[in-house]
N, C-alpha and C positions, 0 to 999 in steps of 0.2 A: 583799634582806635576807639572804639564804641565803651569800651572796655577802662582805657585812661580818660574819657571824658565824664563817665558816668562816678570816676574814683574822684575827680578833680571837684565834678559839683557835689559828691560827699563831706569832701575834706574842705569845701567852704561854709555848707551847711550848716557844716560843725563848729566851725568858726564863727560863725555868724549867732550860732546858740549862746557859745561861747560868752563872747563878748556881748550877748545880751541879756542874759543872765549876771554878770557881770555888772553893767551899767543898770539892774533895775537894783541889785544888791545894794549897791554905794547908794540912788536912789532914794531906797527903804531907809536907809542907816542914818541917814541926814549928809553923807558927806559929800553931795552933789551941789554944791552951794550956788552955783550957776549954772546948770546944765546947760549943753549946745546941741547944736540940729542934731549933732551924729549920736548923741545919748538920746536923745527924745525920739527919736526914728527907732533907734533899737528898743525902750522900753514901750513903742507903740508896736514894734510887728512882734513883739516876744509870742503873745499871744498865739498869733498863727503859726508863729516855728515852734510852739509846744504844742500845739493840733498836727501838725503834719509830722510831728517826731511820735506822739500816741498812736496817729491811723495810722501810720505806714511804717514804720522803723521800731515799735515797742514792740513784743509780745503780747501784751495785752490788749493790743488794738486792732492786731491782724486776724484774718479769719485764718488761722492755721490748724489744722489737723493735730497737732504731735501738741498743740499748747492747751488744747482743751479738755475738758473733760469728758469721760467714756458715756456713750450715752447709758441711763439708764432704762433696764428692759422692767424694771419693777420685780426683780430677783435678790434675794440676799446674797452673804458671802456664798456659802454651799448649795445655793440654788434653791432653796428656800423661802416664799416670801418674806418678807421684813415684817417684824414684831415694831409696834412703838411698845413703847414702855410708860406708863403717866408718871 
């Protein structure tokens, strides 16, 4: 159950990016010659459904293991330290 609830507020999320993204595009372009509450609503929370799609659902937002880079021990390729070069 936990399971089709959590897929459900996905697939609105998405939806909601969607058509917000959407309504700031037309927005931008000039073709919103009137805008209404449900366009102005959407180009106002876009904002936070592009923060919460960055921290939590991008790659590059999450603190993930496998998405980062190795730390470095201050070793070259062969185990060597690193030369600069000028």
């Amino acid at each position: 159950m936990k399971r089709i609830l959590l897929l459900g507020a996905a697939f609105g999320y998405m939806v909601l990016l969607i058509e917000a993204i959407r309504a700031a595009v037309a927005w931008w372009r000039g073709e919103l010659a009137q805008p209404g509450w449900g366009d102005i609503s959407l180009i106002a929370v876009l904002p936070v459904l592009a923060w919460i799609w960055w921290r939590y659902i991008s790659p590059f937002g999450r603190d993930c293991p496998k998405c980062a880079l190795p730390p470095d021990d201050g070793q070259g390729r062969n185990g060597t330290p690193p030369t600069c070069q000028p």
